[in-house]
C-alpha positions as semicolon CSV with decimal commas, in nm:
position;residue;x (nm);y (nm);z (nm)
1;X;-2,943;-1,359;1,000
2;X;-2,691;-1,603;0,962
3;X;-2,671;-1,857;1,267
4;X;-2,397;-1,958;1,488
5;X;-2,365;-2,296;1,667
6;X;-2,500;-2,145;2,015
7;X;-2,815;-2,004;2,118
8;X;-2,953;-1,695;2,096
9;X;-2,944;-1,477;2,378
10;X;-3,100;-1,095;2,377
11;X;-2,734;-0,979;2,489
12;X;-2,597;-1,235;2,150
13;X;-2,871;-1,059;1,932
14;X;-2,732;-0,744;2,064
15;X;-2,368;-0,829;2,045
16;X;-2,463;-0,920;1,650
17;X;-2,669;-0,613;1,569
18;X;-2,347;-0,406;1,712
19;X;-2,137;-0,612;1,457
20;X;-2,410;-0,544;1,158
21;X;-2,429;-0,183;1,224
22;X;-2,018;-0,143;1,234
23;X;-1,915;-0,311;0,916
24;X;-1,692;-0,056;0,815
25;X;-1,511;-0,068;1,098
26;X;-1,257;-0,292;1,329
27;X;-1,414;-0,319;1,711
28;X;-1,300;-0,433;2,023
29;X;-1,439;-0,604;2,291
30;X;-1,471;-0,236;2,493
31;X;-1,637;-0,056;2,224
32;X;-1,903;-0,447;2,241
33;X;-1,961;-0,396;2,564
34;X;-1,995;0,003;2,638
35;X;-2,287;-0,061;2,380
36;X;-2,461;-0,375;2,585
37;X;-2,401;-0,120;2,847
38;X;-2,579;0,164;2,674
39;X;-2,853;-0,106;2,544
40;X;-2,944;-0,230;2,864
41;X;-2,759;-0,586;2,801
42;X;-2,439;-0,546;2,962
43;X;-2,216;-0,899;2,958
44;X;-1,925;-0,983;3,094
45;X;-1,632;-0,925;2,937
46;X;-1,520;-1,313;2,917
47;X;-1,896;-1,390;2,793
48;X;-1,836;-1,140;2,493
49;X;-1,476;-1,275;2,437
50;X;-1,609;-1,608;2,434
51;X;-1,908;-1,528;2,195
52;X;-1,646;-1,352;1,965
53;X;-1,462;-1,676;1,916
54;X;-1,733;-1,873;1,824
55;X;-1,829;-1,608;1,539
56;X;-1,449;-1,600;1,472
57;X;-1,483;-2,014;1,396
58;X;-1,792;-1,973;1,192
59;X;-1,677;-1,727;1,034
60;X;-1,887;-1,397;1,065
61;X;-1,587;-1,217;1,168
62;X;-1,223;-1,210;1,205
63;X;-1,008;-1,163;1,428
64;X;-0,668;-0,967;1,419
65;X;-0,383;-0,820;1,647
66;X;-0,440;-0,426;1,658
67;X;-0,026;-0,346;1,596
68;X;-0,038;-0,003;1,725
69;X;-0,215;-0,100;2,033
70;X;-0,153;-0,437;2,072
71;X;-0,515;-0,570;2,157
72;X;-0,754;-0,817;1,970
73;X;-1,015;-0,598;1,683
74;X;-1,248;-0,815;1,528
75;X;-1,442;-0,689;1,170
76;X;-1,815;-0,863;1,035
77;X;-1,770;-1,035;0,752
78;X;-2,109;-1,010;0,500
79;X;-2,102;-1,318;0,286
80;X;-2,025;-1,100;-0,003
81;X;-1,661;-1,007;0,173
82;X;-1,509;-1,277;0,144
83;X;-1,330;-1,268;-0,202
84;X;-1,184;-0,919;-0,177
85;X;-0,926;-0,720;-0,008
86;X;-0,961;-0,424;0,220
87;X;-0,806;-0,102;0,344
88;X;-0,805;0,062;0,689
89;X;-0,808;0,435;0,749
90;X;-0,566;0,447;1,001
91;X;-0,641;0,784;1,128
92;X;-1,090;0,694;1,147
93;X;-1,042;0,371;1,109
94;X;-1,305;0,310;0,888
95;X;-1,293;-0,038;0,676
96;X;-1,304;0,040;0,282
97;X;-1,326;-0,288;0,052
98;X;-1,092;-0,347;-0,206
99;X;-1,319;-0,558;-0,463
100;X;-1,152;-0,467;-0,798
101;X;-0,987;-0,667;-1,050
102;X;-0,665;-0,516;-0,998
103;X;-0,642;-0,718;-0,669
104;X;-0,692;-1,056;-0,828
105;X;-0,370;-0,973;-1,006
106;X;-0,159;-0,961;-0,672
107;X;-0,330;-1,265;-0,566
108;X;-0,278;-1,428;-0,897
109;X;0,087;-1,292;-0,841
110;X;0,132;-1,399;-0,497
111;X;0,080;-1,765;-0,543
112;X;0,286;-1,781;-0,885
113;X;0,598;-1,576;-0,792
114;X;0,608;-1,641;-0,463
115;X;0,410;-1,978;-0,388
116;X;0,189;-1,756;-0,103
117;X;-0,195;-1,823;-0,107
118;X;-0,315;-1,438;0,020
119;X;-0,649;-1,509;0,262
120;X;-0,828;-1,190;0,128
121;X;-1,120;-1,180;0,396
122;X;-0,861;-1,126;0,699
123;X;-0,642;-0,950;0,471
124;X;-0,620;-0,534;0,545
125;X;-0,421;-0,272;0,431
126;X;-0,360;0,044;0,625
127;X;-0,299;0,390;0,501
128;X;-0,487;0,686;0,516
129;X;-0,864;0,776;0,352
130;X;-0,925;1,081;0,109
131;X;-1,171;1,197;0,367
132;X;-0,889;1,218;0,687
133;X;-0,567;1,377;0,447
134;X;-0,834;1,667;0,318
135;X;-0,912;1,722;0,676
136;X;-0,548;1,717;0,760
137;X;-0,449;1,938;0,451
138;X;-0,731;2,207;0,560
139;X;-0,581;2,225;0,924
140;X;-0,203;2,262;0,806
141;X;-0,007;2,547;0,909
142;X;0,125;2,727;0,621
């Protein structure tokens, strides 16, 4: 387990095994805290907001503005994340990383076209997974 600057608490272990366990996916501070709830290590929501940030500075995740609902969603970040892209199912929302070549070409394109340095760890693309447009084919009307 990587450590943070702070201590560890059993509702900080918690908070972290949450994060582990949902890789794949962007969180929010409800979905951190209806599972201290459900764990027996319910926190305030200002403690979990401030525990958050300090990951967010060291970071073991990031930290983005959910456009659609206009809230903060934070994602882990394994140490082996952060050189790649990813994309974000916008229908499950699951997290699917991007760690072909092919990306290192926009990147490499990016900075020498257009002088733009791409950070790839906090960097997400949204669209839809195979897995959500079969299940929306299968329940079309035809």
């Amino acid at each position: 387990m990587r450590r943070t600057n702070g201590y560890f608490t059993k509702g900080r272990i918690k908070i972290l095994e949450y994060l582990k366990e949902n890789n794949d996916r962007m969180f929010t501070v409800c979905h951190i805290s209806d599972y201290l709830k459900e764990t027996g290590s319910a926190k305030n929501t200002s403690t979990i907001y401030r525990y958050l940030d300090e990951l967010v500075q060291n970071g073991l995740i990031v930290k983005q503005i959910d456009p659609n609902a206009g809230k903060a969603v934070f994602r882990y970040v394994p140490e082996k994340c952060h050189d790649h892209l990813h994309m974000k199912c916008s229908n499950c929302g699951r997290i699917i990383h991007l760690d072909c070549g092919f990306m290192n070409e926009i990147e490499r394109h990016l900075q020498e076209k257009h002088g733009f340095k791409l950070e790839s760890k906090s960097s997400v693309l949204n669209g839809v997974c195979d897995k959500c447009r079969l299940v929306n084919k299968s329940n079309m009307c035809l």
